[in-house]
N, C-alpha and C positions, 0 to 999 in steps of 0.2 A: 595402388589404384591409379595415381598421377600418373604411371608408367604405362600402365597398361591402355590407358584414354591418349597418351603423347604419340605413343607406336601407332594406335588405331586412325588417328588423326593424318597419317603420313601415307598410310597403308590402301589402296586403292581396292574396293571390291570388286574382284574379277568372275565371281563365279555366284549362283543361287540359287539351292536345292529346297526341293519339299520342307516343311512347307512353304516358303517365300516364292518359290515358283512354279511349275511343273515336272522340272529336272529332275532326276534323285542319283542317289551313287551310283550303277552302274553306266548312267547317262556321263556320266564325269568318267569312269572309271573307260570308257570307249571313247571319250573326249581327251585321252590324252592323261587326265588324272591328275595328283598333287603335284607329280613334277613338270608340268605343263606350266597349272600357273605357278611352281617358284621359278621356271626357267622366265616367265612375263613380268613376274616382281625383281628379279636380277637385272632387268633393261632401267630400272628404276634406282639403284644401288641400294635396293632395302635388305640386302641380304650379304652374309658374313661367307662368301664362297667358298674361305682356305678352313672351313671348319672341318674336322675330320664326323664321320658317321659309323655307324655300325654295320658299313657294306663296307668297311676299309677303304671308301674314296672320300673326300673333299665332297662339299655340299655340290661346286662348282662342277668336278666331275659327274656325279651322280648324273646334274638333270641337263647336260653339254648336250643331248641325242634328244632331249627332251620336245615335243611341238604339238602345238594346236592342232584336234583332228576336228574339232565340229565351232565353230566361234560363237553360235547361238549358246552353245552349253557355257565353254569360257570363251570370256571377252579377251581381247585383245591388251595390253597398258594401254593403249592411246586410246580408247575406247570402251572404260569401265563404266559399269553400273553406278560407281560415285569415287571420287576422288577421296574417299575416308572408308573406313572399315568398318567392319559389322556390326562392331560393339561402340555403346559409345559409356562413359560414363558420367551422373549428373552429382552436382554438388549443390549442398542449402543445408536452410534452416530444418528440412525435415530429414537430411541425411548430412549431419555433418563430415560422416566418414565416405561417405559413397554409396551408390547405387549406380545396379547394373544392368542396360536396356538393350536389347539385339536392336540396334537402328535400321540395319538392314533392313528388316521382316515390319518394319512398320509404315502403316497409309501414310501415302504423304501430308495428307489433310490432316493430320493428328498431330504430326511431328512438334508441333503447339500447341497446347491445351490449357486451358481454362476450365477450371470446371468443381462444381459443390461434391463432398466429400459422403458415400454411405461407406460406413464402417463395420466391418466385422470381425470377431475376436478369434477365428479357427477357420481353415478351410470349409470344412461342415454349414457352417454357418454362414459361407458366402455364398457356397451353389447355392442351400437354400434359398435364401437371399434374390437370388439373380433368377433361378427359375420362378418364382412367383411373383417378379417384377415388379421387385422394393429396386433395382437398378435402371435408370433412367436414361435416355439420349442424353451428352452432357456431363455423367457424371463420372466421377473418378472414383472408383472400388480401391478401398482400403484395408490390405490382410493383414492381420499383426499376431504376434505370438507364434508364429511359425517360422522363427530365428532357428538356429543351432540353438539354443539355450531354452526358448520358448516353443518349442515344438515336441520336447524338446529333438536334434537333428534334423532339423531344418528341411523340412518334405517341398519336394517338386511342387507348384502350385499349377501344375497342366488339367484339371479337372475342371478350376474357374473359370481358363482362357478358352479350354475347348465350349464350356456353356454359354460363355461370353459371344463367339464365333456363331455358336447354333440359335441364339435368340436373336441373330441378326443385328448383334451391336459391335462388332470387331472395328469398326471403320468411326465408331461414335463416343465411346467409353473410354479411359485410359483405368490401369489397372495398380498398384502398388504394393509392396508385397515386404518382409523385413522375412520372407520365405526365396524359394531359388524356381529357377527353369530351366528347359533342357534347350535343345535343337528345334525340339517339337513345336514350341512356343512361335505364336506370330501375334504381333498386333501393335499396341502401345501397354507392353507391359515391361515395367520395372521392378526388378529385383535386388536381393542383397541390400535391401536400407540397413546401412551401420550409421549406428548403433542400435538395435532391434529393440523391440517394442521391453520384453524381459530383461534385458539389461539396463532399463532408463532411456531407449532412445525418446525421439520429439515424436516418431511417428505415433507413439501411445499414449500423445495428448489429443492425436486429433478425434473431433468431435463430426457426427451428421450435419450437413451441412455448412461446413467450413469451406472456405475457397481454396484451391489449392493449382500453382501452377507448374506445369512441367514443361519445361522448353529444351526441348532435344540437339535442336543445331548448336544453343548455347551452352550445355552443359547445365542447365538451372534445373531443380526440382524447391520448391517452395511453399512453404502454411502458407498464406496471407492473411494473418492475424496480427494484431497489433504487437511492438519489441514487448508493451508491457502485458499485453495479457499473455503474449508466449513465456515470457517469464513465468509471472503467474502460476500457469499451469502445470510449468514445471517444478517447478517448488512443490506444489500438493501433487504431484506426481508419484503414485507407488504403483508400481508393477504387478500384473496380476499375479499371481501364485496359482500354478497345474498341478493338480493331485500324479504324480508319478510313481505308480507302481513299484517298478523295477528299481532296485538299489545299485544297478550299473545303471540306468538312465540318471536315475538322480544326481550319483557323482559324476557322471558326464554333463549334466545341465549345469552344475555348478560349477566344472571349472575351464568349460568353452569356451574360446574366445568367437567375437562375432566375425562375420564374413570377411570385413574386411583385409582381416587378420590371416582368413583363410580355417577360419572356425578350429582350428586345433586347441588342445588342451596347454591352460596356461604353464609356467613352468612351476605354479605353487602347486599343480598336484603330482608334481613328482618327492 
């Protein structure tokens, strides 16, 4: 996860497709395309050129003919959308292992949030939530149990973000999730909290109305409860338990590892 946030930090965003912008793949794809911008990120030495590829040339050869056809679609190096990359990831007390945000796709007004915590334990139970406007200007939506493990496999949370969007609170809300997103995803929402809610993580202590801050340029996501009541809480802390059917989901919720990890199967169930 350190690796992936160190790369991201270095890495310039030159390009921003539906939905962060108006653009989509075919606009990219007559703009030049991927090897456009890795020929803009090669003026930057972020890239390993003598690699060989699956065209039989070097990275370097590949994209050598390579060039901007539209600049609106991709930008230029000397003139990127941000001097840091898409993703960004946060580190705390309520993700000690990581969490995952497209910084990209997020208002800039948001990209610091403060804000009181409505919790819910399933996706189901957030739309709900959100469409009858238990979610507030302000507040930070909290998903849990929709880990690899508590989900269990860990379901796309784009149901919440797109109600989010349609009740006209994308630009006001920040979203939290120990569940995943895709491309489609835009706003202030965070993903992949490791350690998940089923496994013991912090996010399945938190409570309605807790404070909670996420600071995106810093890399922080944060409870703001006291060292000793988060203690506390973690101690009487036991994990829900989901009725699961399926006796391959079962053994798969039991021996998944979380996000961080890349949710695969630990080596105790071989």
């Amino acid at each position: 996860m350190e690796k992936i946030d160190e790369i991201s930090r270095k890495t310039p965003t030159l390009c921003k497709l539906a939905p962060a912008s108006q653009y989509h793949m075919e606009d990219l794809d007559k703009a030049g395309g991927i090897y456009a911008i890795l020929k803009e990120l090669s003026k930057k030495n972020l890239l390993h050129l003598d690699r060989p590829t699956v065209l039989m040339k070097t990275i370097g050869e590949a994209i050598k003919n390579a060039e901007i056809k539209d600049t609106n679609v991709i930008r230029p190096i000397d003139n990127p959308y941000s001097e840091t990359g898409g993703l960004a990831v946060l580190f705390g007390n309520l993700a000690p292992d990581g969490a995952v945000v497209k910084a990209a796709a997020v208002d800039p007004k948001i990209l610091v949030h403060r804000g009181t915590a409505v919790v819910f334990d399933s996706e189901e139970e957030a739309i709900e939530g959100i469409t009858n406007g238990k979610v507030k200007e302000g507040n930070v939506v909290v998903i849990r149990y929709e880990g690899p493990k508590g989900g269990p496999g860990m379901r796309e949370m784009l149901a919440p973000t797109s109600t989010i969007m349609g009740m006209g609170l994308g630009d006001k809300v920040s979203l939290i999730t120990d569940g995943r997103f895709s491309g489609a995803t835009r706003g202030a929402c965070i993903g992949h909290v490791s350690p998940e809610a089923a496994a013991g993580g912090p996010i399945g202590i938190v409570q309605d109305g807790d404070e909670i801050l996420i600071d995106i340029p810093n890399r922080k996501i944060e409870l703001l409860i006291s060292e000793q009541e988060f203690e506390r809480r973690m101690k009487e802390f036991k994990p829900k338990k989901k009725e699961i059917p399926s006796p391959w989901l079962r053994r798969y919720s039991k021996f998944v590892t979380s996000a961080n990890k890349g949710a695969i199967l630990s080596d105790e169930c071989s």
